[in-house]
N, C-alpha and C positions, 0 to 999 in steps of 0.2 A: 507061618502065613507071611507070606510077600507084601508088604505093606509098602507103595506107591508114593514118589514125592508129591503126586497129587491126590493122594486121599488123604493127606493130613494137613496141606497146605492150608488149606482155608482157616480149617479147627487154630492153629497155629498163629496166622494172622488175626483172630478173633481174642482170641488170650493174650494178646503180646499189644491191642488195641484198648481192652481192658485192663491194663495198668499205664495210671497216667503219670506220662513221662514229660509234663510241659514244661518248656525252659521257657524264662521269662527274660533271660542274660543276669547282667551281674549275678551270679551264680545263685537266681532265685529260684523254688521250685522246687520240686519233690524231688530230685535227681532221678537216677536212671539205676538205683541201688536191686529194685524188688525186681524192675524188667532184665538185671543182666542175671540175678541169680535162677529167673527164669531160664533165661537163655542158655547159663550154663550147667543147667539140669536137664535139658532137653538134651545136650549134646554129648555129656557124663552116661547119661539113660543108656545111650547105643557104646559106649566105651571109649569116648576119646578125651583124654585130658584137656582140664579149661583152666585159665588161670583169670582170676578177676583182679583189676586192678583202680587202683580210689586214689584220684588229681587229690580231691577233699571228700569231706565227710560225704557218702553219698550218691556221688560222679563218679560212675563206676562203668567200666568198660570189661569185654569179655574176648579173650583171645582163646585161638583153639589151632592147632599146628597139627596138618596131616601127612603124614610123609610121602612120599612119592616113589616109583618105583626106579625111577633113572636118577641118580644125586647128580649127574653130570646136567642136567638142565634148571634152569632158575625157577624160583618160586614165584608162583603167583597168589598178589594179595585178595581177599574175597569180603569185602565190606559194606556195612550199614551200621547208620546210627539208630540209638535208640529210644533218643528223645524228640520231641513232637511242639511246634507252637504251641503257644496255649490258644484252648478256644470258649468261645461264650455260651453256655449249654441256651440257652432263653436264644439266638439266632437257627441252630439248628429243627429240622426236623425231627431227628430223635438224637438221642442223648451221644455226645461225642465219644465218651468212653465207654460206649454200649458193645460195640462192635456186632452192631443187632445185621445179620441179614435177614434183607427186603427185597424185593424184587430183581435177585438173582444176582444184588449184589451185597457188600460189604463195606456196612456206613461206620466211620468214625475218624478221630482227629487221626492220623499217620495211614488209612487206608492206601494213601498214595506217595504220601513222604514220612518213614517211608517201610514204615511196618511190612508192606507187601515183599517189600524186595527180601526185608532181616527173612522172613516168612517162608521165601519160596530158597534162599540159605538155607536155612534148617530142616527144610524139606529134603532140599537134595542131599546135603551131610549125613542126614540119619540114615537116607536110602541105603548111599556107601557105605558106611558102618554096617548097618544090619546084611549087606550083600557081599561085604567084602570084598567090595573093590577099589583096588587102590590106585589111584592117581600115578600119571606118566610124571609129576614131577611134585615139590612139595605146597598144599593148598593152603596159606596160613587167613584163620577165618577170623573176620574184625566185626566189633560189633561195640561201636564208639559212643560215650558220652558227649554230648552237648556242641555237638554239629550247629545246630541252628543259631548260637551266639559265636561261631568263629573256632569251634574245636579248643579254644584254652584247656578246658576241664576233661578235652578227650584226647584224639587224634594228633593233635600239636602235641600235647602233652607227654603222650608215648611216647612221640617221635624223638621229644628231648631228654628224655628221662630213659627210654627203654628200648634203644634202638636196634640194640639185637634180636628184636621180636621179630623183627622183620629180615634178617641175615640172610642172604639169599635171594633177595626178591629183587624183581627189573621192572614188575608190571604189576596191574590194577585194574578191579572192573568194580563197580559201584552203582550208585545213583542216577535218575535223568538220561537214561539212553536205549535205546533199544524197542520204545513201544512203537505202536503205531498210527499213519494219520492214512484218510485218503485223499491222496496228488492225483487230479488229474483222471479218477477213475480206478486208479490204482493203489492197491494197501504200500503202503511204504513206509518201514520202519527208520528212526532215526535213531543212529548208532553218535554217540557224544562224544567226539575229538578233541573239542576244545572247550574254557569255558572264562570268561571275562575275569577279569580282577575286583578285587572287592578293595574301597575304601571308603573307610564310615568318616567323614571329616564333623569337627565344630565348627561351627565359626563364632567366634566373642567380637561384640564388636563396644567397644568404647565410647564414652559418652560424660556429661558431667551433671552428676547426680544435682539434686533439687526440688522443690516443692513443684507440686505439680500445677500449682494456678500462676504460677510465674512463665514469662516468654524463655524460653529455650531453644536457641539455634544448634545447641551440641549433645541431641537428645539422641543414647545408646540404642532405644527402639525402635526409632526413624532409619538411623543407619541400617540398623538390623536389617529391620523390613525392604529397604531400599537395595540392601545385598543380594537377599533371601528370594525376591523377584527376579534381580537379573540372570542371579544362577539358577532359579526352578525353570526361567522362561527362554535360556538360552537353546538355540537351536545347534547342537552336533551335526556337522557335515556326515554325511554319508560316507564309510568308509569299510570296504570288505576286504576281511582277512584271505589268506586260501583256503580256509574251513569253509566259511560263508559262501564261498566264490565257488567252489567247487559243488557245497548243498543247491543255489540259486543254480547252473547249470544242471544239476539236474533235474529239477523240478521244470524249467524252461524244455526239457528232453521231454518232459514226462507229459505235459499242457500245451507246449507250441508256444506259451506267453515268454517272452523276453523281460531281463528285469531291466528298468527305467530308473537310475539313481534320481530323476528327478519328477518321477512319480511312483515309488518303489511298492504304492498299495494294489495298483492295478497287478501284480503276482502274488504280493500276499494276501489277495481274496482267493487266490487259488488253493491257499492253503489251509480254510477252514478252521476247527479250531488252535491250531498249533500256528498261527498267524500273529498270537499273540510274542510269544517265543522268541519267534525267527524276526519277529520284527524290533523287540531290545537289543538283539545281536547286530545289526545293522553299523549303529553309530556309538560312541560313548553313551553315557546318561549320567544326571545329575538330578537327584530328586529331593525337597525340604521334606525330611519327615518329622522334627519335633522341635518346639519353640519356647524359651524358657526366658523372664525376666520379670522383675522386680517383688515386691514385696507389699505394699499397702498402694490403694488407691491414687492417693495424694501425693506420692512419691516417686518423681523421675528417678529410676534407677541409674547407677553408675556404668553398670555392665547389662550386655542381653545375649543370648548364646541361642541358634541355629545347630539341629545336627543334617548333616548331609549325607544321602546315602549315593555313593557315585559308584557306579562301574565303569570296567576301562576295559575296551581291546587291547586285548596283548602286543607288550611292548610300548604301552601309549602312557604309563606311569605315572611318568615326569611330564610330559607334554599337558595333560591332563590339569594335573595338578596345578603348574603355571597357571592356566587358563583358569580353574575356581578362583585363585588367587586376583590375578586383573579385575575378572569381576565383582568378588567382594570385595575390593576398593581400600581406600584408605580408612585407617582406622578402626580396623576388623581384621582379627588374629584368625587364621586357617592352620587348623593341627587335626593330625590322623588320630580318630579313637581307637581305629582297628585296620587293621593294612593287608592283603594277601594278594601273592602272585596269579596273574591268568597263567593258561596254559592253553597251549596248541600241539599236537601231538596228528604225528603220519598218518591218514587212514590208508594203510599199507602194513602187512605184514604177517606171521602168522596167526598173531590171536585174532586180528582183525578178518583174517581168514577165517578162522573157527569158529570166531561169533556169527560171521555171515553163514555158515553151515550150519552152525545150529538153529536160526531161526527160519533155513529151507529143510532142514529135518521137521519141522510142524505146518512148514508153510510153503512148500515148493515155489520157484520165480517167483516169489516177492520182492520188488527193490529195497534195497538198503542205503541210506545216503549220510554221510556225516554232516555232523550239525555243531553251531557254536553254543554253548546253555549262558545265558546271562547271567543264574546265581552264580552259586558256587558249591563245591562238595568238600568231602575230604579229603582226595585227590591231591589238593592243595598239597597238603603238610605230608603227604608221603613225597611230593616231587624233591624235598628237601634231602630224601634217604635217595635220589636219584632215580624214584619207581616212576616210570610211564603209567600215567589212569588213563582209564575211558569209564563212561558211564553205559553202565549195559546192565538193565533192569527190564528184561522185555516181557512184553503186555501186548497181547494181538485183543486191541480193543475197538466198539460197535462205534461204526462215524459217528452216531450221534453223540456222544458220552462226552464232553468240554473236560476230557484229562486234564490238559495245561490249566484250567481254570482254578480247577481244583488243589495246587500248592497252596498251602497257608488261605486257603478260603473256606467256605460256608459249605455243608454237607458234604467232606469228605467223601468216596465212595470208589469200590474197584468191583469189577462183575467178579464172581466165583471162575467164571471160566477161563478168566483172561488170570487170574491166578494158578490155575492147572496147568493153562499152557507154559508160561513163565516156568513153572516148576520142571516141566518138563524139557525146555529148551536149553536152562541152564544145567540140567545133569549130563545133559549132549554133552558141552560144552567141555565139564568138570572131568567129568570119564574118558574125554578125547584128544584134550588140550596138555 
């Protein structure tokens, strides 16, 4: 019996949503140990050797090497991770690691980040396996540990320890790219070129401890707070890469609206819910997310520490960084918790060909336009092996459905159908690339 990446795709995302894989960072959590020996029993099943590999006790990641029929061309890497935020079952609708389908679609924590994509992987993998077809060139299949705190425990990890996994390889498709919005009247997928740099900063800021009913002009949570303000409330100028620069002209193609750097909403109302997205891409960002100091009531603390989550357009690093630093002022240390490169990469070339073919093989003249993602993937830690990523997880999804909403928020959810197509777009892809 011919068994279809899309008759098992769903089945597959539902099991792979049912074991929870939630990373909390400092390497808290159940790890990703029971989802990779899944994953590499599914792929063992159809006869292709997996090899599992443990950062620590636990943090387990699953590679799988398919060979290709030309060794004269490079290999292309084929990646998802397989751990998932954690989430709060008491906020949800139904149970996060239910993986219950509902109303035609598929509710749980990684529905969208990024269970679907590992999902519609293994769809297509087992296809080839059971049809015997093999790849024009070699397909090496990744399926990473602990993505969502910075890849230490995964993908970085490999990359340092194990980097002949990858031997062969120029390129990358992954996470965050390839679904769809409606511009203008028109479906148009966003294929992921480029994506911000990530730096998690603290900031300490100094002070001189003391009883708390005493007058204190040298108080570490004054300063704090006074940092903590300027940097949450500073305004990043407006600044477009040629990803952005190129995504904005086409959407001005697509609507007639021109973008206004200084009023840049009147376009991103044109863009519905992926408005959210394209509009972190814009400028740097600087966001307080967690606030730590002292010990009893009655006790001015000596020290109070800020963490900062910053992203940066590519290339803006250093310039960046300066600038938290001016702002947090004197008397307040700025240090990197976690540091990782943007990336910008050609939307030109032949994969970039072939992805756009594969998504007019289900979807005839649908635009395609690059786009900049503000997180981050793990992309990153293979640029270091010299691979070009893209993010190409494609989703021919219903306008109304707030996709982008849905990373790291409240009722995860993907339709069943928009998982068949994916399954099917990307075996185009695999079998022709």
């Amino acid at each position: 019996m011919n068994i279809l990446p899309e008759d098992e795709v769903v089945r597959i995302c539902q099991e792979l949503i049912r074991i929870d894989t939630s990373n909390y960072g400092d390497n808290v959590g159940p790890g990703e140990r029971a989802a990779a020996e899944y994953t590499a029993g599914l792929i063992e099943e159809v006869g292709l050797g997996t090899q599992i590999f443990e950062s620590e006790p636990g943090r387990a990641s699953v590679i799988a090497r398919m060979p290709g029929s030309d060794p004269s061309l490079p290999a292309l890497v084929v990646h998802g991770h397989l751990d998932v935020v954690p989430a709060q079952k008491e906020d949800w609708t139904v149970d996060p690691f239910s993986g219950e389908e509902k109303d035609g679609l598929i509710w749980g924590r990684g529905a969208v980040d990024m269970k679907d994509m590992d999902a519609m992987i293994l769809s297509v993998l087992r296809s080839m396996q059971r049809e015997k077809i093999q790849p024009k060139r070699d397909l090496i299949f990744g399926f990473f540990a602990d993505e969502e705190a910075g890849g230490k425990y995964g993908a970085s990890w490999l990359v340092d320890t194990q980097p002949g996994l990858f031997e062969g390889a120029t390129e990358a498709i992954s996470e965050v790219g390839g679904f769809s919005a409606n511009i203008g009247g028109q479906r148009t997928y966003l294929l992921q070129t480029a994506e911000k740099g990530i730096s998690w900063l603290r900031l300490v800021a100094h002070g001189r401890a003391g009883h708390g009913s005493q007058i204190n002009t040298d108080n570490a949570v004054t300063r704090l707070a006074r940092a903590v303000t300027r940097v949450g409330e500073y305004q990043w100028p407006i600044e477009l890469t040629p990803t952005t620069r190129q995504f904005l002209d086409g959407v001005t193609e697509l609507t007639g609206v021109e973008f206004d750097p200084d009023n840049p909403e009147t376009l991103l109302a044109e863009l519905g819910t992926v408005a959210r997205f394209v509009g972190a891409t814009l400028q740097n960002t600087s966001n307080p997310t967690m606030l730590k100091s002292g010990y009893k009531h009655n006790v001015i603390p000596g020290t109070a520490e800020a963490l900062i989550d910053v992203r940066t357009l590519p290339g803006q690093e250093e310039q960046v960084l300066a600038t938290i630093k001016e702002l947090a002022g004197d008397g307040v240390d700025v240090t990197y918790d976690h540091k990782d490169v943007s990336l910008e990469v050609p939307f030109a070339g032949n994969l970039v060909d072939s992805m756009i073919d594969a998504l007019h093989s289900q979807d005839p003249g649908a635009k395609v336009l690059p786009y900049t993602l503000s997180g981050g993937t793990d992309n990153k830690s293979l640029s270091r092996l010299g691979i070009t990523g893209y993010g190409f997880a494609p989703l021919q999804l219903p306008d109304e459905l707030d996709f982008t909403g849905m990373f790291h928020g409240v009722d995860e959810r993907v339709p069943t159908e928009s998982l068949k197509f994916g399954s099917k777009v990307l075996h185009r892809l695999l079998t022709t690339y």
